[in-house]
N, C-alpha and C positions, 0 to 999 in steps of 0.2 A: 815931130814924131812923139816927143816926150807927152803931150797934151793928149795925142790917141790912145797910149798905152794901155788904159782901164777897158776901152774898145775891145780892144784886141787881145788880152791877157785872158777877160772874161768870155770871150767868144772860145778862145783856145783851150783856158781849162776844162771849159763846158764838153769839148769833144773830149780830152785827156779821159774826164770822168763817163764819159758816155757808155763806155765800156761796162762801168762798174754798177752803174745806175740799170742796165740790162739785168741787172743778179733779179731784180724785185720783178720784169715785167715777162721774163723765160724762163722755161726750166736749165738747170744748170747743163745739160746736154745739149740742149741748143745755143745757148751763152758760147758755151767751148768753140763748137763748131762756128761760130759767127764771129770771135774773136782771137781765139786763140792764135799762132803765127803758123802757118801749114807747116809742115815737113818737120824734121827734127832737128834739136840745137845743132849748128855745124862749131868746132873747137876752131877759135880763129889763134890765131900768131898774137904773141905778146908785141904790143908797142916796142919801137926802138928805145932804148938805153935814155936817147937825149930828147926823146919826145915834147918833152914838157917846157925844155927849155926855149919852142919856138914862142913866142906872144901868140901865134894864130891859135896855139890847144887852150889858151885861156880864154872865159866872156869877160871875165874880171880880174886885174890884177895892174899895180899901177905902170902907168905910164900912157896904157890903152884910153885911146880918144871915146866920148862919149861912152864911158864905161856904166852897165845898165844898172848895178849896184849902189851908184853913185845918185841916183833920180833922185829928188824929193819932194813929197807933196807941196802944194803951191799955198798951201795955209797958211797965215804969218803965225810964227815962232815955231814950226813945225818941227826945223832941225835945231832949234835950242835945247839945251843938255841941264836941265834942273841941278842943281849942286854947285855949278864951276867946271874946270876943265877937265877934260878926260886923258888920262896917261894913254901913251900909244901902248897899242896893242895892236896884232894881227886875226881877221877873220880867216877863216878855211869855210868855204860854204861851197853846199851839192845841192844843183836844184833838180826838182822834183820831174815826174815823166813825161817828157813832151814827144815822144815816139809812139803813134799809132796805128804804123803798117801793120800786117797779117806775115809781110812776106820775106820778117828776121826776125830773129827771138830776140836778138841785138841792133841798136841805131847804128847803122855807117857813120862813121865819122865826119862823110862829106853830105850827109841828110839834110841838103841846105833849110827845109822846112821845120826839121825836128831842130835845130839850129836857130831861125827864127823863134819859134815858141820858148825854146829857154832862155833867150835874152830877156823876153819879154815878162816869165816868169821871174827870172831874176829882178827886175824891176818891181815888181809887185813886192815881195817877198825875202830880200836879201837889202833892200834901201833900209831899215832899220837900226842897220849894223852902218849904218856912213858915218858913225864917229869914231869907226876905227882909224888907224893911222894904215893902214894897208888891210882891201880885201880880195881875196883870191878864189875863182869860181870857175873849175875846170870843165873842160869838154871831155866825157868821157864815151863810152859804148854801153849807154845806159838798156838797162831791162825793158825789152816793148812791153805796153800794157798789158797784153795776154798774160807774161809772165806771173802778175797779178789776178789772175785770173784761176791758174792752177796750181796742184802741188805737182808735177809730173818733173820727174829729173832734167827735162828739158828744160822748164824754169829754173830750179836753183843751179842751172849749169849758167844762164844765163844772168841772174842776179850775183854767182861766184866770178862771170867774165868781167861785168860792172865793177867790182868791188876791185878787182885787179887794178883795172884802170886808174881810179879813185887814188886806189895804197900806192900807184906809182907817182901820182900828182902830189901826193899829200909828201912825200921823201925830194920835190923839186920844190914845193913850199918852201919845205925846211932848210934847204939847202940855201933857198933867196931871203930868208929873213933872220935877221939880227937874233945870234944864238941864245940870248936872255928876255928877247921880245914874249911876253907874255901872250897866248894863243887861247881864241874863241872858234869853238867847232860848231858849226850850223847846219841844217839842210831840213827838208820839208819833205815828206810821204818818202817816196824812193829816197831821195838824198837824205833824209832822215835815217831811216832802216844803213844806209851806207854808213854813216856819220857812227851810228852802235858799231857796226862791225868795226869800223877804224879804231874806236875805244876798245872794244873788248880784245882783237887781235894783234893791236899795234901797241895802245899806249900805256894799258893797264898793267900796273906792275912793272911799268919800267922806270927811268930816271925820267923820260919825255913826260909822264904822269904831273911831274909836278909845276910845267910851262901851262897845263891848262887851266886858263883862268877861269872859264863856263864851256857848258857844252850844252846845246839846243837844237835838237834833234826833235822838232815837232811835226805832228800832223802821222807819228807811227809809233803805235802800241807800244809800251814796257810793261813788263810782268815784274809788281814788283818784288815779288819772290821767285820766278824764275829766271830774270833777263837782268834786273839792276846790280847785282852784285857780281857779276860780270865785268861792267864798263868801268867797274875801277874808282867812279867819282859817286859821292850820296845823290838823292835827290836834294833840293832846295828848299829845307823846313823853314826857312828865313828869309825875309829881304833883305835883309842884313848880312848874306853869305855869299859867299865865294867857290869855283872850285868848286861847283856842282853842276848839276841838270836841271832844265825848265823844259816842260814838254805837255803838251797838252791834244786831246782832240776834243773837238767843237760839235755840241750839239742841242737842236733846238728842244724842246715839249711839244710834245709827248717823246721819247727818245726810243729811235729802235736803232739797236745798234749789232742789229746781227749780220747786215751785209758787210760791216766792216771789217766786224768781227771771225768773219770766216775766215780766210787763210791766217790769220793770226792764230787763231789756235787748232789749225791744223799742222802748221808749221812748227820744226821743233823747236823749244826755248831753248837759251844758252847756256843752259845744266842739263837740256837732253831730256827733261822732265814733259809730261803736257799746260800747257798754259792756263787750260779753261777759258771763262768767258768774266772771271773778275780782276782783282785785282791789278787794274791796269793804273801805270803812274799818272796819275795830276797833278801839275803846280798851274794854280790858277795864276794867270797872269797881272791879274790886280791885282793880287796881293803879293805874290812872289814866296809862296809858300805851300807846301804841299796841302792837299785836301781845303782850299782855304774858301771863301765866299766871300762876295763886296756886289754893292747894288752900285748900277749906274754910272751914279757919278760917281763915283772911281776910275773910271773908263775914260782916259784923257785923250781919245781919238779914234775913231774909228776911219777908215781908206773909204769911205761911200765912195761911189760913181755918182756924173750925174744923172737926167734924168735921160737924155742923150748918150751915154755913156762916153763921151769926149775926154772928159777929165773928170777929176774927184778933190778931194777935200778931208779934210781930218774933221770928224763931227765929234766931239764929247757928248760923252754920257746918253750912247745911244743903247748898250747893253749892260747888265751886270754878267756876273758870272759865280758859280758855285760847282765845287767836284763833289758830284754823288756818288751812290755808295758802289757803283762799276767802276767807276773812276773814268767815269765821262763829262767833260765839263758842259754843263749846263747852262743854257746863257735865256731860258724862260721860254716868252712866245715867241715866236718865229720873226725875227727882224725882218725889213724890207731891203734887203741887201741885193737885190735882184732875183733870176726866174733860174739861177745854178746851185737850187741846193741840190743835195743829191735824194734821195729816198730814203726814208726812215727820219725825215731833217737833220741829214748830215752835213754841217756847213763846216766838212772838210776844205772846201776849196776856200773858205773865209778865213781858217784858221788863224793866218797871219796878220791881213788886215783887219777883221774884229776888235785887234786887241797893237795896233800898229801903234800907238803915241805910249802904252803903257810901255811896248815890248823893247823901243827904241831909250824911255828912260831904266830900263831895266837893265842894260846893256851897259850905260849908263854909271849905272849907283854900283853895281857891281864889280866895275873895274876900278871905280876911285877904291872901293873893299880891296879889292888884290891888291893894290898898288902899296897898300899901307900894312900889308903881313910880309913876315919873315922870311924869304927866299933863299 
């Protein structure tokens, strides 16, 4: 199975995004009606108390056999850590939306297909972080795609039921790991946008503030005047820092980025202000620093599939990358990464592997940095 996964991840994100990729070919009245979830958010029951505590509400967390966060590309030296050893630390990671029924605003929890595709997501997309010493990647009642789709109360009724779920796993985290273990917050599109809310509502401002070591909430807009100053931690003016944000979204030349762009700045920021359509955070991945640029070969690996799509490989120096002045990261002309960009050349769904051999030693360099400040 580990050798089909690039098969399968890219076929499934391909539908995940199918939704959104409809913004450029309908009018947005027809988009609703074609995707949206019929009928109205219904309020479900909070999880039980001990939910968390069973292994089955986790994809990832140790002990779990063939844990999908654990994969790793089959390139030699792929899972080598440049520097020396890495201090344990713990991941928290939320993967992205693998629910695309009509017919809940919210995934059942026993959605065995929506369940299939996060595994598989998680494989693509949370394997970067396996030099953690412990990662954890809960099943929650993630937002169906529609939700993404509208601003209607019904949505943020369902992105506020998600985030429940999430802030209950994130408190059975904490509970299972070592009270001075040092903590990476992760997640990608939806588990991104969740990963902010856990910052700005749970951790900002509290004493928990100062176990996080990074937080990488990629592949969902920050406003960095309306939304970073919220989460409590800077962005990452440095590769040499700590205790901040890496976050980027991906996109080819020519750049249009207004389907993205739409419910982001329809949606309120986290001071209640409007967003607009600039100032969005970039820390370029090669360089590990905000607004940053590197050609190429900087780029110590890209996730290609083959031509098959069976398996893949870490390719170097197959893109560069630079944040323009929306604060879109630009990666030139359109790579051959296969036939799922989205419209406007958004290679959202690439976000992670584009830039997978930089993102893994970035993780990396970052935690030998925490390991060596003052706690």
């Amino acid at each position: 199975m580990a050798r089909k996964f690039l098969y399968f991840i890219v076929v499934c994100v391909l539908l995940v995004f199918a939704a959104l990729a409809a913004l450029r070919l309908w009018p947005a009245a027809l988009t609703r009606i074609a995707f949206a979830p019929t009928g109205h958010f219904q309020a479900q029951a909070a999880l039980s108390a001990n939910a968390y505590r069973d292994p089955a509400m986790w994809y990832s967390r140790p002990g779990i056999a063939n844990d999908p966060a654990r994969w790793q590309p089959s390139a030699p030296g792929a899972t080598a850590a440049p520097g020396g050893d890495v201090p344990p630390f713990a991941v928290f990671f939320v993967h992205p939306t693998s629910y695309l029924d009509r017919g809940q605003w919210n995934a059942p929890l026993d959605d065995a297909t929506a369940q299939f595709r996060a595994r598989l997501f998680i494989k693509g997309l949370a394997s970067p972080f396996d030099q953690a010493s412990e990662i954890w990647a809960p099943r929650y009642r993630q937002a169906a795609i529609g939700a993404f789709l509208s601003n209607s109360p019904d949505a943020q009724a369902a992105l506020d039921l998600a985030y429940r779920d999430v802030s209950q796993a994130f408190d059975a985290f904490l509970a299972q790991i070592g009270p001075n273990t040092p903590i990476v917050l992760a997640g990608h599109s939806q588990g991104a946008l969740l990963i902010d809310e856990l910052l700005r509502k749970r951790i900002a401002g509290t004493p928990l503030q100062a176990r996080i070591a990074m937080a990488y909430p990629i592949g969902w807009p920050i406003s960095v005047q309306h939304d970073l100053p919220a989460l409590g931690l800077p962005a990452c003016a440095s590769a040499d820092q700590a205790g901040c944000i890496v976050t980027w979204s991906s996109f080819a030349e020519p750049a249009d980025p207004g389907m993205m762009l739409e419910r982001y700045q329809h949606s309120p920021a986290f001071d209640k202000q409007p967003r607009g359509n600039n100032g969005v955070l970039c820390v370029n991945p090669l360089t590990g620093t905000v607004n940053g640029a590197a050609p190429a070969s900087a780029n110590l690996g890209t996730l290609v599939p083959s031509a098959d799509l069976s398996t893949g490989a870490l390719v170097p120096g197959v893109v560069g990358a630079h944040c323009g002045p929306r604060g879109l990261l630009l990666i030139g002309n359109p790579p051959a990464m296969g036939p799922y960009v989205l419209p406007g050349n958004n290679y959202h769904v690439y976000d992670i592997p584009l830039f997978w051999g930089n993102l893994h030693a970035d993780v990396a360099r970052r935690m030998r940095i925490w390991a060596t400040r003052p706690h």
